[in-house]
N, C-alpha and C positions, 0 to 999 in steps of 0.2 A: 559457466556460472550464470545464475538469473539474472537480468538490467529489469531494474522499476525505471518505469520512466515517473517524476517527480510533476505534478502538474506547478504553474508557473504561481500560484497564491502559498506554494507551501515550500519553493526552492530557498527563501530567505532564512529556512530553519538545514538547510543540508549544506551551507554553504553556497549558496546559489547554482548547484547540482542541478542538469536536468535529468542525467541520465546515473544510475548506479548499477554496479555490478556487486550482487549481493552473494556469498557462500550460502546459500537457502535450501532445503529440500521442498518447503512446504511452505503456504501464503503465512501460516502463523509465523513458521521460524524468518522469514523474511520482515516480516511487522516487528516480530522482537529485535530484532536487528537493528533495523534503523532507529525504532522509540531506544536503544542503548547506545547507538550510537551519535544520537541527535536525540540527546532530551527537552530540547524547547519545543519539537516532533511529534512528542509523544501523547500529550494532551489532543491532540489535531486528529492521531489513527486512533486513540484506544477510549472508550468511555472511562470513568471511573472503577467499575468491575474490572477492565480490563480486556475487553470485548471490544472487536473493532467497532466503529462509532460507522450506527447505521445508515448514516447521511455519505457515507463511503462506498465508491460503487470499485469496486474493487477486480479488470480486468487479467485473465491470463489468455496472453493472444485475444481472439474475439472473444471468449466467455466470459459470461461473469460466472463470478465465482458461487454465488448466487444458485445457478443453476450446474454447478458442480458440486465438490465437497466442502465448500464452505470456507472456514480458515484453513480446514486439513486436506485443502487440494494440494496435490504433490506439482512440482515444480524438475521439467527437468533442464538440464544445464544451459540452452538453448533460448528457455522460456525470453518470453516479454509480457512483463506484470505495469499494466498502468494503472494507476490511480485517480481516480476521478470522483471529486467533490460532487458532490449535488447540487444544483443550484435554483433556490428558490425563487417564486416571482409571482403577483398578480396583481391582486387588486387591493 
């Protein structure tokens, strides 16, 4: 089964979870997962369309997903999906 690893600004919505083991094939079906399984979550991964929220860097293993399939990257049992906020800053 895929582990998200939970970064530590968004563990207070998973129960203070850092690590999960999700039944996933795919980054989508892993996303829909937890936004139903943690709906205060949800708002945090998915915009309003329902599109993960692009401020979301979204790793399996080293890739981003980004430069893969996108939410329809396959997942397999093994995988490690981290999630990584964006984080802005300057001037």
């Amino acid at each position: 089964m895929p582990t998200v690893i939970i970064p530590t600004p968004l563990r207070k919505f998973t129960e203070n979870a850092a690590r999960l083991d999700v039944d996933a094939a795919s980054v989508e079906e892993l996303v829909d997962h937890l936004s139903s399984s943690f709906p205060l979550l949800r708002k945090h991964l998915l915009d309003e369309t329902g599109k993960i929220r692009t401020f979301l860097n979204i790793f399996v293993g080293d890739e981003d997903i980004r430069d893969l399939d996108q939410e329809k990257t396959r997942l397999s049992v093994q995988a490690i999906v981290s999630i990584v906020p964006a984080i802005a800053g300057g001037k």
